[in-house]
PyMOL Python script that loads the backbone (N, CA, C, O; Angstrom):
from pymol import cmd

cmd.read_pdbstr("""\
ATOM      1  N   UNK A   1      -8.595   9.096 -13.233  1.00  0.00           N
ATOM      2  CA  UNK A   1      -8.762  10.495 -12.900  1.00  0.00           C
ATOM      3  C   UNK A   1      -8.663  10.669 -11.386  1.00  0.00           C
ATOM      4  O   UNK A   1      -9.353  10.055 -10.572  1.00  0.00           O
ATOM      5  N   UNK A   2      -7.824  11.481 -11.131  1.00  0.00           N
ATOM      6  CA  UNK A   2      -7.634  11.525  -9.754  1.00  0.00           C
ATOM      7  C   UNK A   2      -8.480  12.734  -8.510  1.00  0.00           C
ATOM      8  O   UNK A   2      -8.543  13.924  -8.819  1.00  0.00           O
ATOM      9  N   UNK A   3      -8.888  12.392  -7.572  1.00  0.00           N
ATOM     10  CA  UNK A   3      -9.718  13.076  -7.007  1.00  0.00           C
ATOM     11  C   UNK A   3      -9.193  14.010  -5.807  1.00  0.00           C
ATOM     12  O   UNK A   3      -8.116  13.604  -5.369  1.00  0.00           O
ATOM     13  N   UNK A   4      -9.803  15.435  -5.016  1.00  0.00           N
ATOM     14  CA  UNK A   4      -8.857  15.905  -4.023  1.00  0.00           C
ATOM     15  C   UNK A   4      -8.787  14.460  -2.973  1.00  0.00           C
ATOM     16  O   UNK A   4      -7.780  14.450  -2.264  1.00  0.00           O
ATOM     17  N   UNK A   5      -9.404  13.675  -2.860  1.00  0.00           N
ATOM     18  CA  UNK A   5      -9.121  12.557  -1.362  1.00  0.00           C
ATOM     19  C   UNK A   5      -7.944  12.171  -2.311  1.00  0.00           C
ATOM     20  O   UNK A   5      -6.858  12.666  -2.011  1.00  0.00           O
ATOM     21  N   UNK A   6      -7.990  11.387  -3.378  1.00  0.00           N
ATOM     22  CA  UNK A   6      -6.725  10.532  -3.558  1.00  0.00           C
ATOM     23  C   UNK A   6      -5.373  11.580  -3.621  1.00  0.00           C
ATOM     24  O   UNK A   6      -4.287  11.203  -3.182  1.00  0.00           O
ATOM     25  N   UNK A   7      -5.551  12.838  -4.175  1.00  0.00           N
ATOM     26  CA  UNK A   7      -3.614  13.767  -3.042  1.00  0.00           C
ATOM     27  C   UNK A   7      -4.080  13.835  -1.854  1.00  0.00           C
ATOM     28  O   UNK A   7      -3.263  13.382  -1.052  1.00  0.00           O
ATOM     29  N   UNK A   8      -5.287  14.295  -1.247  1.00  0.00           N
ATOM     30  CA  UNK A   8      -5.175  14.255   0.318  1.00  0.00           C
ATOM     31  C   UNK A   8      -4.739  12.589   1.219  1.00  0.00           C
ATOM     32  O   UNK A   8      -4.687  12.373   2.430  1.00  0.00           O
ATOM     33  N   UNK A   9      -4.503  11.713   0.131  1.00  0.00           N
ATOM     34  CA  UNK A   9      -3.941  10.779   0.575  1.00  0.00           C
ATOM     35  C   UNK A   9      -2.655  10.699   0.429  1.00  0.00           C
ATOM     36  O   UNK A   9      -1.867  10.244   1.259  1.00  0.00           O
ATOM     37  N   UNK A  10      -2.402  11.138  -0.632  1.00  0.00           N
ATOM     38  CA  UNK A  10      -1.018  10.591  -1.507  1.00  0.00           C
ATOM     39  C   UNK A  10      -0.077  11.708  -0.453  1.00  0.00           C
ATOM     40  O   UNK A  10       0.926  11.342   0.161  1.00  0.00           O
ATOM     41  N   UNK A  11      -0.554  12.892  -0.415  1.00  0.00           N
ATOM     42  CA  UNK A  11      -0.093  13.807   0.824  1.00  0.00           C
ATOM     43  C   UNK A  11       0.530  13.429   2.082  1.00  0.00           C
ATOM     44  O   UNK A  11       1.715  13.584   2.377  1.00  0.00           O
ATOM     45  N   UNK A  12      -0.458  12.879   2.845  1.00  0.00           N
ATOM     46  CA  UNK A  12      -0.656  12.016   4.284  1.00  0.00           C
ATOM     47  C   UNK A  12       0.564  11.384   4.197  1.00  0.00           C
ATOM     48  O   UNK A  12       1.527  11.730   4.881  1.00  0.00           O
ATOM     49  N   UNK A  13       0.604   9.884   2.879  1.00  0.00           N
ATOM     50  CA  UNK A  13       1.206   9.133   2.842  1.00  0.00           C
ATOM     51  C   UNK A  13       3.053   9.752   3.012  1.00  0.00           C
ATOM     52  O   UNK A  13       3.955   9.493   3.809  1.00  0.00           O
ATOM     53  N   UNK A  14       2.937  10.623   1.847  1.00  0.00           N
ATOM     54  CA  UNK A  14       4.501  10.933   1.940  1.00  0.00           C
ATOM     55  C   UNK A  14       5.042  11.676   2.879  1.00  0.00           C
ATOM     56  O   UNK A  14       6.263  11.720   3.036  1.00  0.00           O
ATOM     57  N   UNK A  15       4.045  12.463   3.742  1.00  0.00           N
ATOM     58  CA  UNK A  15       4.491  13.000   5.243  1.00  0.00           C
ATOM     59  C   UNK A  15       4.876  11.620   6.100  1.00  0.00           C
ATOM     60  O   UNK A  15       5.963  11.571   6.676  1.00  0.00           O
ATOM     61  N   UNK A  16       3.883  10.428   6.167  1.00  0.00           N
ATOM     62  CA  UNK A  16       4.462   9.577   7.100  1.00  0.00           C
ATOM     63  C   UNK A  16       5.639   8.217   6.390  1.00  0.00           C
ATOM     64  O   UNK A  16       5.857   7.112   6.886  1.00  0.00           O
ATOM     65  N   UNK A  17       6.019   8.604   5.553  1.00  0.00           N
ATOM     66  CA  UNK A  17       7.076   8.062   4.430  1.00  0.00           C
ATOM     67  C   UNK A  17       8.509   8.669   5.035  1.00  0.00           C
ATOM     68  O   UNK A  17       9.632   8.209   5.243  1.00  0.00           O
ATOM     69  N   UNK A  18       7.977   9.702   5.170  1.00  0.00           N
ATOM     70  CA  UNK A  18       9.568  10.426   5.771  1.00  0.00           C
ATOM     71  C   UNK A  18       9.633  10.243   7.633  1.00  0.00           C
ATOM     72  O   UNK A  18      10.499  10.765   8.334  1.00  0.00           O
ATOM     73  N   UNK A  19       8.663   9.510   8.064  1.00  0.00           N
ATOM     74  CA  UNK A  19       8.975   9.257   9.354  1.00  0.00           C
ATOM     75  C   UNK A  19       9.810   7.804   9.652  1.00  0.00           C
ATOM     76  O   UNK A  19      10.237   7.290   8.618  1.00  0.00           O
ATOM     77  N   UNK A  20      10.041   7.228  10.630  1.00  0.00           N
ATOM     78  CA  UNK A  20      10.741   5.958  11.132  1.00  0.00           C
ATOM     79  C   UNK A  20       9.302   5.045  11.270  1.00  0.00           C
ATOM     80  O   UNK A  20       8.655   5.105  12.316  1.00  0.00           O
ATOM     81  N   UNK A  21       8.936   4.344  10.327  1.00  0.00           N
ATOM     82  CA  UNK A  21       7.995   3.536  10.404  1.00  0.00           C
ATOM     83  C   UNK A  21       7.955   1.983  10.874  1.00  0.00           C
ATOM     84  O   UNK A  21       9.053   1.426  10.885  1.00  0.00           O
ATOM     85  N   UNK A  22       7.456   1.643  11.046  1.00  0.00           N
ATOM     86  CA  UNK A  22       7.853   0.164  11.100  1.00  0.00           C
ATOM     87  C   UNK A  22       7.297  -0.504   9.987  1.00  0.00           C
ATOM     88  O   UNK A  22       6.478  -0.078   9.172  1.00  0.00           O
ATOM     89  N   UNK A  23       8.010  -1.930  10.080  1.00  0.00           N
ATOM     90  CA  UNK A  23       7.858  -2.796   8.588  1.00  0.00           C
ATOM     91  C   UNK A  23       6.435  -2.939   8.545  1.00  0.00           C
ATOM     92  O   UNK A  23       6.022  -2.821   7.392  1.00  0.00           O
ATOM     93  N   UNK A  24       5.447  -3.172   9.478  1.00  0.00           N
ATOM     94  CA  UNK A  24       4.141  -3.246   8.822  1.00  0.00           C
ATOM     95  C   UNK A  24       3.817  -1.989   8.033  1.00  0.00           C
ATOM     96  O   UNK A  24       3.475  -1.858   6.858  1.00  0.00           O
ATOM     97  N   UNK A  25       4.017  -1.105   8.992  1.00  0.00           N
ATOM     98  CA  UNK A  25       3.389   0.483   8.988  1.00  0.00           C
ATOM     99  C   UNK A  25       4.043   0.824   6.872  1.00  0.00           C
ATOM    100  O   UNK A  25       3.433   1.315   5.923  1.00  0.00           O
ATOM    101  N   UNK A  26       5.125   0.395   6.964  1.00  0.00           N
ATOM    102  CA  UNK A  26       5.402   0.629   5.374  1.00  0.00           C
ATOM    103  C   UNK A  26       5.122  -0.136   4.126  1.00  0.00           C
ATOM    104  O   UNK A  26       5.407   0.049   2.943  1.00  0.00           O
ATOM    105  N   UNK A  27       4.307  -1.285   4.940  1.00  0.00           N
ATOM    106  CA  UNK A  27       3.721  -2.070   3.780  1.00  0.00           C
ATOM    107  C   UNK A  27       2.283  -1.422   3.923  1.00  0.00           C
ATOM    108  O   UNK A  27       1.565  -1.464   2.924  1.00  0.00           O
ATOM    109  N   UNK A  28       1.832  -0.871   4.988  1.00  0.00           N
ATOM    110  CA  UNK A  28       0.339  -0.747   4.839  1.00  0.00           C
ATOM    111  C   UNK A  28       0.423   0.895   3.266  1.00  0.00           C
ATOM    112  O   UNK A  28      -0.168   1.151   2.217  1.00  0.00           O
ATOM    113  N   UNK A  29       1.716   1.614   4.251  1.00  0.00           N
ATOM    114  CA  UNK A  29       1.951   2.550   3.535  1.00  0.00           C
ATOM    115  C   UNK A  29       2.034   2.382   1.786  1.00  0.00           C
ATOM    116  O   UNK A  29       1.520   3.097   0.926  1.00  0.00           O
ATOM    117  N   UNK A  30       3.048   0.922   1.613  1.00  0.00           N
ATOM    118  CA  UNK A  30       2.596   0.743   0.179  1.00  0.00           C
ATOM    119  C   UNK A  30       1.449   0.633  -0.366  1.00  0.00           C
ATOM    120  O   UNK A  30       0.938   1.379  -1.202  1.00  0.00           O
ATOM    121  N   UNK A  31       0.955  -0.488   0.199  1.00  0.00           N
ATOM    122  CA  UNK A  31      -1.023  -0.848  -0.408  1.00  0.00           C
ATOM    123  C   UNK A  31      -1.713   0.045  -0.412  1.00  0.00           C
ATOM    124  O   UNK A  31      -2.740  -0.108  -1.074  1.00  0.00           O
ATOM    125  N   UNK A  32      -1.521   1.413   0.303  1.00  0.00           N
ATOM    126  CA  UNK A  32      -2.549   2.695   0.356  1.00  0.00           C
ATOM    127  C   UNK A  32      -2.043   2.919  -0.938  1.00  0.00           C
ATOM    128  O   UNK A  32      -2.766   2.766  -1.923  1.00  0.00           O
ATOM    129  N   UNK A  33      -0.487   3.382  -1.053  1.00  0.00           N
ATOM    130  CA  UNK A  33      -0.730   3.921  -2.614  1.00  0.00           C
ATOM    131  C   UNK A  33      -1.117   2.757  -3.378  1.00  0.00           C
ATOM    132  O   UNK A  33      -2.345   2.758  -3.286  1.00  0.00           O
ATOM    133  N   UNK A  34      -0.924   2.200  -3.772  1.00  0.00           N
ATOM    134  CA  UNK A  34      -1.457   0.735  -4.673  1.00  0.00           C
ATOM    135  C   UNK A  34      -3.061   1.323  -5.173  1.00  0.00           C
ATOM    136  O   UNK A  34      -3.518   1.319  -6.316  1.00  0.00           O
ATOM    137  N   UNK A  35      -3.502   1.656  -4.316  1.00  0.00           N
ATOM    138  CA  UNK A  35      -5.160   1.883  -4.039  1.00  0.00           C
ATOM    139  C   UNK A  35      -5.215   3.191  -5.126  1.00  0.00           C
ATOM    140  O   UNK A  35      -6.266   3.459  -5.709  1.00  0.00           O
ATOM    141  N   UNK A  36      -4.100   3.896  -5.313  1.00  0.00           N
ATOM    142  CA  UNK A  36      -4.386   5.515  -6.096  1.00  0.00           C
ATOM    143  C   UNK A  36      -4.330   4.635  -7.283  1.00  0.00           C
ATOM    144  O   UNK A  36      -5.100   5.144  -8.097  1.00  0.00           O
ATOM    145  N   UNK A  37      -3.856   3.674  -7.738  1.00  0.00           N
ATOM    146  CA  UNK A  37      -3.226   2.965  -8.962  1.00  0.00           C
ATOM    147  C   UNK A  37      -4.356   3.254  -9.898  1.00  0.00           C
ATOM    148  O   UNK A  37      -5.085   4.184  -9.554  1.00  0.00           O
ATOM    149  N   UNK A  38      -4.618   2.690 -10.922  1.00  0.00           N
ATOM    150  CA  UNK A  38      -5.865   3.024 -12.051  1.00  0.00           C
ATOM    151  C   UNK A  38      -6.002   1.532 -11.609  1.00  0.00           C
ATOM    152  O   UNK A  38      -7.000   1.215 -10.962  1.00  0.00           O
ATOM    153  N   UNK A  39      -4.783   0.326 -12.010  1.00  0.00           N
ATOM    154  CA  UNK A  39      -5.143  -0.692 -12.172  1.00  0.00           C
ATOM    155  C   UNK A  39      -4.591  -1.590 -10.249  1.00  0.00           C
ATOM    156  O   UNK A  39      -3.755  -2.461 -10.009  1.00  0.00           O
ATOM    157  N   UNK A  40      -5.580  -0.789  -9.277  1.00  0.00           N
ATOM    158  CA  UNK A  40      -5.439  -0.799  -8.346  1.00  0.00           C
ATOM    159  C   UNK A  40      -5.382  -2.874  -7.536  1.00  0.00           C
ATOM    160  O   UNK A  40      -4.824  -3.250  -6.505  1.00  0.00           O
ATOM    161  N   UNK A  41      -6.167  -3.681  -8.528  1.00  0.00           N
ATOM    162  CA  UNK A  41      -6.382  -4.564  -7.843  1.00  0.00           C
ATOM    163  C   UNK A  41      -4.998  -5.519  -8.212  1.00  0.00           C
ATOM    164  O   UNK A  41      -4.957  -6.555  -7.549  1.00  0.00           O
ATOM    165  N   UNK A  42      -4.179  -5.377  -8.903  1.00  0.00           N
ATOM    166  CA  UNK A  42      -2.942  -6.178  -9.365  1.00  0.00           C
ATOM    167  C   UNK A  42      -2.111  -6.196  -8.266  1.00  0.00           C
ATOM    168  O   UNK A  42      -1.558  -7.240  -7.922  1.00  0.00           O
ATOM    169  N   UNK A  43      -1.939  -4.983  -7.578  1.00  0.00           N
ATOM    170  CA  UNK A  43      -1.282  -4.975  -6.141  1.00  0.00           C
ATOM    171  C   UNK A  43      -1.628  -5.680  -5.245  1.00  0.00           C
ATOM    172  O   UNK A  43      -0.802  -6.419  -4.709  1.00  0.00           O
ATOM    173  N   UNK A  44      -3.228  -5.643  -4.747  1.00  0.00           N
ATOM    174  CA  UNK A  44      -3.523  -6.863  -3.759  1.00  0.00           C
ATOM    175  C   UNK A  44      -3.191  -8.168  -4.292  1.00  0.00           C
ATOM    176  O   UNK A  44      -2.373  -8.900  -3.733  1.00  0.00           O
ATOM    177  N   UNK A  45      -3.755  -8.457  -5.278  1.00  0.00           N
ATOM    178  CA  UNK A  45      -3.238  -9.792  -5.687  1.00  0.00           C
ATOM    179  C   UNK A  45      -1.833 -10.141  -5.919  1.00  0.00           C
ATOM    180  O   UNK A  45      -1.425 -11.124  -6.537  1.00  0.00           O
ATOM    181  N   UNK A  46      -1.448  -9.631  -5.606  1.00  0.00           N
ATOM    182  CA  UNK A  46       0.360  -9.370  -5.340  1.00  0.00           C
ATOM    183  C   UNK A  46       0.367  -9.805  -4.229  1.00  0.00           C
ATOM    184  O   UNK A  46       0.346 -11.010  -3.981  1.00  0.00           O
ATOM    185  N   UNK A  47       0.398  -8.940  -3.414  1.00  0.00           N
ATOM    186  CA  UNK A  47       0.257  -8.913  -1.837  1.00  0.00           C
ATOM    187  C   UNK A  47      -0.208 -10.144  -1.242  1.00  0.00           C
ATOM    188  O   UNK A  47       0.378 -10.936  -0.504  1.00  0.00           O
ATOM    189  N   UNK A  48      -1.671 -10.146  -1.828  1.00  0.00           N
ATOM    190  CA  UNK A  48      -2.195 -11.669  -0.909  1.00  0.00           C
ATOM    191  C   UNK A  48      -1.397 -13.192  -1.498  1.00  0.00           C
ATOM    192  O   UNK A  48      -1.421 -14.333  -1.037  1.00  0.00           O
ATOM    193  N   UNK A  49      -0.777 -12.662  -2.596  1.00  0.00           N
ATOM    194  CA  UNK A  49       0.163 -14.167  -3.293  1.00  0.00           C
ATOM    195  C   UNK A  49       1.235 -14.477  -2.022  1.00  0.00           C
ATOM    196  O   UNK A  49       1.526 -15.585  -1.571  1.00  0.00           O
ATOM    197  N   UNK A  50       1.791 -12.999  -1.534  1.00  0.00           N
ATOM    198  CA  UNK A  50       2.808 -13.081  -0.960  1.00  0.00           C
ATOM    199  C   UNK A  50       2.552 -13.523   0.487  1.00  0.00           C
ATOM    200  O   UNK A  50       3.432 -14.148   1.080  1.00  0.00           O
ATOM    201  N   UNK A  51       1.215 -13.184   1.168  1.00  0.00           N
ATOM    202  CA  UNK A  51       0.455 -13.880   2.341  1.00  0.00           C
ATOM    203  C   UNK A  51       0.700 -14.910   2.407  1.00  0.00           C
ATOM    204  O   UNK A  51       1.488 -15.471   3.169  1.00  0.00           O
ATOM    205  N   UNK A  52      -0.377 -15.593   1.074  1.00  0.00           N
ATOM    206  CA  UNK A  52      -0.739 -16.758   1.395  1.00  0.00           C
ATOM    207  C   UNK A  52       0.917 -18.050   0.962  1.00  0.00           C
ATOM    208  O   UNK A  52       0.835 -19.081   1.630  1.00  0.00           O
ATOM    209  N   UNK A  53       1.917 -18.012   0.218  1.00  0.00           N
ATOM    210  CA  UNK A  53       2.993 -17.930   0.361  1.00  0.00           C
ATOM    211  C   UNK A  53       3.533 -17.931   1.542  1.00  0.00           C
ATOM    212  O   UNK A  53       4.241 -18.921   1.727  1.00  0.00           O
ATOM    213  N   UNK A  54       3.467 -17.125   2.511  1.00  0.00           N
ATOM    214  CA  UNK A  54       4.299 -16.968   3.537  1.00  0.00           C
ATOM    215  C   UNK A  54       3.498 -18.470   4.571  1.00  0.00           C
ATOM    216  O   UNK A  54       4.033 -19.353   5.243  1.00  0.00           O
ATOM    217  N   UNK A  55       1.972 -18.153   4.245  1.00  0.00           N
ATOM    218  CA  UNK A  55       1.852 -19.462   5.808  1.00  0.00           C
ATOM    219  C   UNK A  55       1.682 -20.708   4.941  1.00  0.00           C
ATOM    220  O   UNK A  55       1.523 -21.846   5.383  1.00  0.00           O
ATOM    221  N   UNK A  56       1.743 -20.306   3.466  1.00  0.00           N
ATOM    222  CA  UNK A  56       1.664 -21.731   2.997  1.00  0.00           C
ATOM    223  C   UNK A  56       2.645 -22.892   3.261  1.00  0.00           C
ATOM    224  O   UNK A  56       2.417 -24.087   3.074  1.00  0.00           O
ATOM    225  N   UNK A  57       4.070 -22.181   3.850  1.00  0.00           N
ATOM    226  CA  UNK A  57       5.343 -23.267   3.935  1.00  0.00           C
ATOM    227  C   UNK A  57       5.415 -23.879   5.538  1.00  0.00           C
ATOM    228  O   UNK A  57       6.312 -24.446   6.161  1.00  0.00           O
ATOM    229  N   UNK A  58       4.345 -23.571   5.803  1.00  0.00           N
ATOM    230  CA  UNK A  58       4.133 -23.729   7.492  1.00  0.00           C
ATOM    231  C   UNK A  58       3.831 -25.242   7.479  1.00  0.00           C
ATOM    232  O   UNK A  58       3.600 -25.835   8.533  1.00  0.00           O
TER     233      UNK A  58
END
""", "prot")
cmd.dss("prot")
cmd.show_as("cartoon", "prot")
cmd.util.cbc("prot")
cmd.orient("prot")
């Protein structure tokens, strides 16, 4: 069930969606929506697979 913060987010988000972001700035932009998700925690654990992945080949 969605609340006025989660469109006053989802709002925010797609105003700065249509700007020139940078690559962090559009991943943070993804994980915010991730967060409206119902099944919100499948995304982080996505995400941190892909972290820990990245310095794991170090």
């Amino acid at each position: 069930m969605s609340t006025n913060e989660d469109y006053e987010i989802l709002k925010k988000v797609k105003v700065l969606e249509k700007l020139k972001l940078t690559k962090e700035d559009k991943t943070l932009m993804q994980l915010i929506k991730t967060q409206l998700e119902f099944e919100w925690r499948k995304y982080l654990i996505k995400t941190l697979d892909t972290i820990l992945k990245k310095y794991q080949k170090k």
